[in-house]
C-alpha positions as CSV (number, residue, x, y, z in Angstrom):
1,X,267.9,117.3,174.8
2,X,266.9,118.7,171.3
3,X,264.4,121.0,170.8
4,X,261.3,119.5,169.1
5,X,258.7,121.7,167.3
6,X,255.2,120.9,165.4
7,X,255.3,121.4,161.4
8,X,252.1,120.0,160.1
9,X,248.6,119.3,161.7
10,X,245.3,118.0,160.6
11,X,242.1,118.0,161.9
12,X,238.6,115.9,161.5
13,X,236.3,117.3,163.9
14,X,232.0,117.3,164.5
15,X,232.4,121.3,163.5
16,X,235.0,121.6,160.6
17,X,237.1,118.8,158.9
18,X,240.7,120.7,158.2
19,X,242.6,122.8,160.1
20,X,241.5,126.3,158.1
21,X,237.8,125.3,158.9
22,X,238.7,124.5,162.5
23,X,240.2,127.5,163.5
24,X,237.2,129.1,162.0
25,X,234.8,126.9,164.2
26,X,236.6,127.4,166.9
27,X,236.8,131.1,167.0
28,X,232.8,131.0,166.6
29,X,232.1,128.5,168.9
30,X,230.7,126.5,166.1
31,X,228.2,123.6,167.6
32,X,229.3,120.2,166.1
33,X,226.8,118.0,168.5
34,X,223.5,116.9,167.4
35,X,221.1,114.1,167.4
36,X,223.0,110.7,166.5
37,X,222.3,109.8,163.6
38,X,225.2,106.9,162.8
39,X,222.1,104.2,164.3
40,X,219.0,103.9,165.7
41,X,218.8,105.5,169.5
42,X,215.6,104.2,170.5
43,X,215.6,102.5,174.0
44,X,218.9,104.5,174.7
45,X,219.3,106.7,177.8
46,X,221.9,109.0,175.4
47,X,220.9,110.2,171.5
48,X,223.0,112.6,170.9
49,X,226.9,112.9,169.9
50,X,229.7,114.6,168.0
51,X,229.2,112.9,164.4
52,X,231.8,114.3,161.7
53,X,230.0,115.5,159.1
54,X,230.5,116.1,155.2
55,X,233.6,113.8,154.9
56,X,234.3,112.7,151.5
57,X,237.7,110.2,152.1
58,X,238.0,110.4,148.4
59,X,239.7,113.2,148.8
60,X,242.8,111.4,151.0
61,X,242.6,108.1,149.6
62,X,241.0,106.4,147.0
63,X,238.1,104.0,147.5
64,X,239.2,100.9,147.7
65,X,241.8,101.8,150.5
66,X,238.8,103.7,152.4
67,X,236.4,100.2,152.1
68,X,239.1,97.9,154.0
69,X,239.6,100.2,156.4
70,X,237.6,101.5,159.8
71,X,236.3,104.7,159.8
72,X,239.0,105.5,162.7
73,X,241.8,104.3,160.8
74,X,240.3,106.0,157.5
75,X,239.9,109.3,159.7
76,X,243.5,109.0,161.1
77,X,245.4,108.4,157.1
78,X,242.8,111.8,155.8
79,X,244.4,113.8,158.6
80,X,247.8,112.8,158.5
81,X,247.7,113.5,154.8
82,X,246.7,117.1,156.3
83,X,249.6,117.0,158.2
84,X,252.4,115.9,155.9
85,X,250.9,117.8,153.4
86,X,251.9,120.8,155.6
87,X,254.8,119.5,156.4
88,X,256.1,118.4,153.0
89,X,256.8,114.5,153.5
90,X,256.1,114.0,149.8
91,X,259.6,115.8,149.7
92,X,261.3,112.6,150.8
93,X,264.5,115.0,152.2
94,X,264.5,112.8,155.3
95,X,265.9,109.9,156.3
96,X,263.0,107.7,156.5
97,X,264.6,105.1,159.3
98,X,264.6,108.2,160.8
99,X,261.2,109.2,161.0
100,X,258.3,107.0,162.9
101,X,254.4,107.4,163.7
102,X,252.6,106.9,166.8
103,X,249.3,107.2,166.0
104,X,246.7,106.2,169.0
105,X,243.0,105.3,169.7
106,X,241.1,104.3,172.7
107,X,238.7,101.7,171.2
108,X,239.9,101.1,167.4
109,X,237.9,99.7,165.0
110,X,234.9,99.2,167.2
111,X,232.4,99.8,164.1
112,X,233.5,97.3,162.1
113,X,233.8,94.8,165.0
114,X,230.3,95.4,166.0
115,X,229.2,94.8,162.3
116,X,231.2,91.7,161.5
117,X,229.9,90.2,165.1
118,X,226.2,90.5,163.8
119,X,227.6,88.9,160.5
120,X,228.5,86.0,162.5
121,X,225.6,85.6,164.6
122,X,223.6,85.8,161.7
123,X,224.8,84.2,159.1
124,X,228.0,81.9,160.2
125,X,231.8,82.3,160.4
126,X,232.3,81.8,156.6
127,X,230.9,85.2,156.5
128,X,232.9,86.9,158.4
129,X,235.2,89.6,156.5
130,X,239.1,88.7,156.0
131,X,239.4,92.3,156.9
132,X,238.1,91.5,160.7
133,X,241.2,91.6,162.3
134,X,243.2,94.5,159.9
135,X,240.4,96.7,160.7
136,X,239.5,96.2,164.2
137,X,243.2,96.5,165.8
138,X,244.5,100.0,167.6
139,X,247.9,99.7,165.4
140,X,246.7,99.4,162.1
141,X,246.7,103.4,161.7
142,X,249.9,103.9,162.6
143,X,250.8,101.0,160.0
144,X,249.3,102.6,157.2
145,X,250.5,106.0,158.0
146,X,254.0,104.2,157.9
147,X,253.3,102.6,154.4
148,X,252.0,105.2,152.7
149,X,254.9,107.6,152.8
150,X,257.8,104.6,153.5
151,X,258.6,105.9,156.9
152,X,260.8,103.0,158.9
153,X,261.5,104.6,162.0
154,X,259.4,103.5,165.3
155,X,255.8,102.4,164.7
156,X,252.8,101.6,167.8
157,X,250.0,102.7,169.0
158,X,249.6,103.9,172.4
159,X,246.3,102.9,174.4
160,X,245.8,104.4,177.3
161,X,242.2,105.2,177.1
162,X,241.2,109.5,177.1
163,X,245.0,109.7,177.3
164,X,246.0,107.9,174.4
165,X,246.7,110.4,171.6
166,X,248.6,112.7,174.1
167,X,250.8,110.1,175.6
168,X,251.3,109.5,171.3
169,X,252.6,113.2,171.6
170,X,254.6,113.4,174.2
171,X,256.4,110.1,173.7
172,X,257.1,111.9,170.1
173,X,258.3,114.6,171.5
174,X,260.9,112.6,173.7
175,X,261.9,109.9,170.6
176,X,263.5,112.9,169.1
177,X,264.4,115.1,172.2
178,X,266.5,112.0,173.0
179,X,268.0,112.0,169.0
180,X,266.0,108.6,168.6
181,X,264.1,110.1,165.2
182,X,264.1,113.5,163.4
183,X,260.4,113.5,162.5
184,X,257.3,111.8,164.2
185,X,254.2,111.8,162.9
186,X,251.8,111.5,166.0
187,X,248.1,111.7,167.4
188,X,245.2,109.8,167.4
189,X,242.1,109.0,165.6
190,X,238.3,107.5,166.8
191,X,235.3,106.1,165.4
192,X,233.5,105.2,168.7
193,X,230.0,106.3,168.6
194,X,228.0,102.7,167.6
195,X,225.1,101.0,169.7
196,X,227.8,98.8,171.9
197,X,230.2,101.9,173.1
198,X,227.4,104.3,173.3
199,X,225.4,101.2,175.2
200,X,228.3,101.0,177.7
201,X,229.0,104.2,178.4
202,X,225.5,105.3,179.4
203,X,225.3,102.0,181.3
204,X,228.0,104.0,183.5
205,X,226.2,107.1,183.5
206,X,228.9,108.8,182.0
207,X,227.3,110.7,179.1
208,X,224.4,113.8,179.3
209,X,221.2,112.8,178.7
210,X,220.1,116.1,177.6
211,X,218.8,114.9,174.4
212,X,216.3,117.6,173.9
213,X,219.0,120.6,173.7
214,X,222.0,118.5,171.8
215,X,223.8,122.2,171.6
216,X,223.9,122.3,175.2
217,X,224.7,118.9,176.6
218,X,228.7,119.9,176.4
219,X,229.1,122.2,179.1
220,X,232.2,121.6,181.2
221,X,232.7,123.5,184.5
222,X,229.0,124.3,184.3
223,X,227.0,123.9,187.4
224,X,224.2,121.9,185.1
225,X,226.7,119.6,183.6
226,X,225.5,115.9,183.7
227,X,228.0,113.7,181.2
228,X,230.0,113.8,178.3
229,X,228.8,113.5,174.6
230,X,230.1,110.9,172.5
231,X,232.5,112.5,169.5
232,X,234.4,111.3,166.8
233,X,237.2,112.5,164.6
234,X,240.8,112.9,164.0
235,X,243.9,115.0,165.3
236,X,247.4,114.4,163.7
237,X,250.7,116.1,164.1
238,X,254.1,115.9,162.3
239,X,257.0,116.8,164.9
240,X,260.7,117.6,163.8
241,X,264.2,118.4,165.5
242,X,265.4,122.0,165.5
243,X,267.8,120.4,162.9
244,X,265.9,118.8,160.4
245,X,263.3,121.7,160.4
246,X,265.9,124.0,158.9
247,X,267.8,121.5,156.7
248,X,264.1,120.9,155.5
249,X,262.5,124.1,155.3
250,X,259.8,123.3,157.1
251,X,257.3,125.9,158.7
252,X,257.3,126.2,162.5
253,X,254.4,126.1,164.4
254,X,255.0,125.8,167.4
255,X,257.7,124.3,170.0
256,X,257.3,121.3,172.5
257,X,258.4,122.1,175.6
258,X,257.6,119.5,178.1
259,X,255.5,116.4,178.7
260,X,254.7,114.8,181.8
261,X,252.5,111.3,182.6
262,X,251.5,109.5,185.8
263,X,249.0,107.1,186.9
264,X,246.4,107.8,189.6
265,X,246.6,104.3,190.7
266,X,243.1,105.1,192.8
267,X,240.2,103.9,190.7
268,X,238.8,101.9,187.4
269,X,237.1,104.6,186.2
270,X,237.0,107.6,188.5
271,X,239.7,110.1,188.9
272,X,241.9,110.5,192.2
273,X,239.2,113.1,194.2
274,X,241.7,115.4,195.0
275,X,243.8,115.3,191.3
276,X,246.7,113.9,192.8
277,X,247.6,111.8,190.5
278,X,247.0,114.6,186.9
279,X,248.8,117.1,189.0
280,X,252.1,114.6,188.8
281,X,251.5,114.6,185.1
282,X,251.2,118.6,185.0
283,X,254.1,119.0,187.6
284,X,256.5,116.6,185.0
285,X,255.8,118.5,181.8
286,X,256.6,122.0,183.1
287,X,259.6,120.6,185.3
288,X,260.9,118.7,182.1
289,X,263.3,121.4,181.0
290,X,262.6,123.9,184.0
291,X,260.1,126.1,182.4
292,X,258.9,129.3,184.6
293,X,255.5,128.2,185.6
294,X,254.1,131.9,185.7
295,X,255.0,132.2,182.1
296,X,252.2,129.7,181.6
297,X,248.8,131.6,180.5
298,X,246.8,129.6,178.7
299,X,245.1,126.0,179.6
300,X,243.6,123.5,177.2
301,X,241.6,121.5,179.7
302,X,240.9,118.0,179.7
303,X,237.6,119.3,180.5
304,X,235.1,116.1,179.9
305,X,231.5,117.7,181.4
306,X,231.3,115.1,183.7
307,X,230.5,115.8,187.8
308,X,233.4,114.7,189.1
309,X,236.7,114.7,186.3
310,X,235.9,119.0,185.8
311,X,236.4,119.1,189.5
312,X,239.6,116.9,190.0
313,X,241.3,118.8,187.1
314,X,241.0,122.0,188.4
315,X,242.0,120.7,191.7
316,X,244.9,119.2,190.5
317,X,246.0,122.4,188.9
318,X,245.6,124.4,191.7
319,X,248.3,121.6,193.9
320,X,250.5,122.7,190.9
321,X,249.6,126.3,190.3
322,X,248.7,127.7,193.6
323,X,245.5,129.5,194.2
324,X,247.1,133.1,193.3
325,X,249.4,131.8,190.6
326,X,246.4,129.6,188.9
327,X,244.1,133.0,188.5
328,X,246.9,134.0,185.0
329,X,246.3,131.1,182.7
330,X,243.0,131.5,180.6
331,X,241.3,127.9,180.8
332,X,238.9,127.0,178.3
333,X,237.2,122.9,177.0
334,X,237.1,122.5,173.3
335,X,235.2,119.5,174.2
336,X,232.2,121.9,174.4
337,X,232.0,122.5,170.5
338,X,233.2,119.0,169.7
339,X,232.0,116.7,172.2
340,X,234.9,114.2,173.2
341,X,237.0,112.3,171.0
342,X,238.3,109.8,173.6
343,X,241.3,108.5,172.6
344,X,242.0,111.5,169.9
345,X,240.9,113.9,172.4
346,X,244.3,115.3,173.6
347,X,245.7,115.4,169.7
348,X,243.0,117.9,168.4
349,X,243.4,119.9,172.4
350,X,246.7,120.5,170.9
351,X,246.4,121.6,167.6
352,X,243.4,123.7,169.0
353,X,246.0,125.0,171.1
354,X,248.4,125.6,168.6
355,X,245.6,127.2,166.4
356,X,244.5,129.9,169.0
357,X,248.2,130.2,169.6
358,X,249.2,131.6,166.5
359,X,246.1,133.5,165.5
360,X,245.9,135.1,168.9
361,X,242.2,134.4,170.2
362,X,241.0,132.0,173.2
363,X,238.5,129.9,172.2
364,X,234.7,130.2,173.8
365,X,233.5,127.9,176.2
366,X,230.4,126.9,175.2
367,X,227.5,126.4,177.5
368,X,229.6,128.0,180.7
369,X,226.4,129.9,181.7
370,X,226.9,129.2,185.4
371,X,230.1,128.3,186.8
372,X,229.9,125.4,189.2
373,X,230.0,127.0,192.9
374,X,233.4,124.5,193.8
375,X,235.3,125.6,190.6
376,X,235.1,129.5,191.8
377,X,237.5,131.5,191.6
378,X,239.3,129.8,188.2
379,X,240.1,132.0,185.1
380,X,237.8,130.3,182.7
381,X,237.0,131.6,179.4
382,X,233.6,133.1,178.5
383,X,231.1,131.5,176.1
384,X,232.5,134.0,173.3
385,X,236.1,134.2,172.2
386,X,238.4,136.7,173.5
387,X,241.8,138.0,171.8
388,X,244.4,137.4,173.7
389,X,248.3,136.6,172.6
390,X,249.1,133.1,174.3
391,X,252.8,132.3,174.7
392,X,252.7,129.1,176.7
393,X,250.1,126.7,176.8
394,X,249.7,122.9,178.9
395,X,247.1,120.4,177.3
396,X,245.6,118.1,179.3
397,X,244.1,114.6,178.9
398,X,243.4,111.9,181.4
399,X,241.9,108.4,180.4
400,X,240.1,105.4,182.6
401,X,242.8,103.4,185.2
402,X,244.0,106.9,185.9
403,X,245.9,107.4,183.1
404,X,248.0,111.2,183.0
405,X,249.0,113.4,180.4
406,X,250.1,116.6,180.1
407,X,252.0,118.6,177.0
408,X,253.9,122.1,177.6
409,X,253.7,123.9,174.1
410,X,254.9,127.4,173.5
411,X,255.0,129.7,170.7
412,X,257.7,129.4,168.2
């Protein structure tokens, strides 16, 4: 297998929209959730969520590219200009059959839908926009990603939910491992808080209701959590062989080392209890190319705030760690600053990973004030940063259906 490393990332968050700004938010703790503002929250259980704020697309694309697309797909292009901007695709010193995108979301152009349905109900089907279907589908990023820098290599989208943007990595990561592509460019990208998803999710109780303290309402692995918030935003990544990283030029990151997936196979919506089925997808990344587990000291934790999911993660590491061994790795939530991107979630873990990586600081975890009495005993971060030099890191991101993913990433 070929060694795969990460040469470009871009990042849209709630707390900082590039990847300069991120690592700054991130080594603050910067809050990114607040009151929704996107509609009106009256009559719903949930108000607050993780809106991205002061994005002007102009700067990635010009207008009348950002007006026929959803705000996921038009989140997804203005970070993978991020990316390949770091990476130096404008070059063209690749073979573009050679080089493909794999650019996820868990819901897709859900705004728009929502908006053109009202259209109909309202006013007819010769109303409805000829840009329904173009900007409501999952793919349509990963298309024009593809178009705008005439890449003709392997192009999909992966939907598996909270997993989606990490299965987009890993599968990467094994397109050119395997010597199917030189370059990916990979992630996800969501636009999901609008009446309908919001609507549905607290219908499942799945999201904090602690609209009075927005700032606070993120707080995995705290005794007081009660839900997830809502965010939005983009992570992208540009991969590359060992190969065409030095016939290129191109800066080095970070290096792949493993990826593993799995399916729980338990529940709709609820992870396996005991982690069974994440600890698979931990157990394949680190066994993918034999890496020494105790080398591992850092965690980027699915982490969602939510009663059960904190508890079956840590759970699951501990069938892979060991209760001694799993006391090393440092385990922090960037969902805490951010609030959680669904299916872009495990794309902006890893470049958050990669971020603390190579500056050399653990992220806070925001809102830990009291550690919930069953996760005792776990190395989690404090609510401040802490410098520390990380050398191997796993992500984590699990979706509804029981849907696995894990990512090994090391320092380059």
């Amino acid at each position: 297998m070929k060694r795969v490393f990460i040469t470009g990332m871009g990042a849209i968050t709630s707390n900082a929209i590039g990847i300069e700004e991120f690592a700054t938010a991130l080594k603050n703790g910067v809050n990114g959730i607040d009151k929704t503002t996107l509609f009106d929250t009256t009559g719903f259980s949930t108000a607050i969520s993780g809106q991205v704020k002061n994005f002007n697309p102009d700067l990635y694309m010009d207008k009348k590219e950002a007006r026929r697309h959803d705000k996921y797909a038009v989140f997804a292009m203005s970070a993978a200009k991020m990316a390949a901007d770091q990476a130096k695709l404008e070059e063209k010193n690749y073979d573009p059959d050679r080089v493909g995108v794999f650019v996820s979301t868990g819901i897709g152009g859900i705004g728009f839908f929502e908006n053109e349905h009202k259209t109909y109900l309202e006013k007819g089907p010769s109303r409805v926009s000829p840009f329904l279907v173009p900007m409501m589908i999952c793919n349509i990023a990963s298309g024009c990603i593809a178009m705008r820098y005439g890449l003709n290599g392997p192009n999909y989208c992966i939907v598996s939910a909270c997993a989606s943007s990490l299965h987009a990595i890993g599968e990467s990561y094994l397109k050119i491992a395997h010597d199917e592509c030189d370059i990916m460019v990979c992630g996800g990208s969501e636009a999901a808080i609008t009446p309908l998803t919001t609507a549905g999710f607290a219908k499942m109780k799945a999201l904090s209701t602690r609209n009075d303290e927005p700032d606070k309402a993120s707080r995995a692995f705290d005794k007081d959590r009660d839900g997830f918030v809502m965010g939005e935003g983009s992570g992208i990544l540009v991969l590359e062989s060992e190969e065409s990283a030095k016939k290129r030029g191109s800066t080095i990151l970070a290096e792949i080392k493993g990826y593993g997936a799995s399916a729980d196979a338990y529940h709709l919506t609820a992870p396996h209890p005991e982690g069974i089925g994440a600890a698979k997808a931990v157990k394949r990344a680190i066994a993918l190319n034999n890496f020494p587990i105790e080398n591992i000291d850092y965690i980027n934790a699915h982490g969602t705030s939510t009663p059960l999911g904190d508890i079956a993660e840590m759970k699951a590491l501990k069938l892979v760690f060991g209760e001694e061994a799993l006391k090393k790795p440092v385990i922090n939530a960037t969902k805490s600053m951010i609030g959680h991107l669904l299916g872009a979630a495990g794309a902006v873990g890893t470049i958050a990973t990669v971020i603390q990586m190579r500056n050399g600081f653990i992220h806070p975890n925001r809102n830990l004030d009291n550690v919930d009495p069953e996760l005792a005993g776990y190395n989690f971060a404090p609510t401040h940063f802490i410098e520390k030099q990380i050398n191997a890191a796993l992500v984590d991101a699990f979706g509804f259906g029981g849907q696995n993913a894990c990512l090994l990433v090391t320092k380059a």
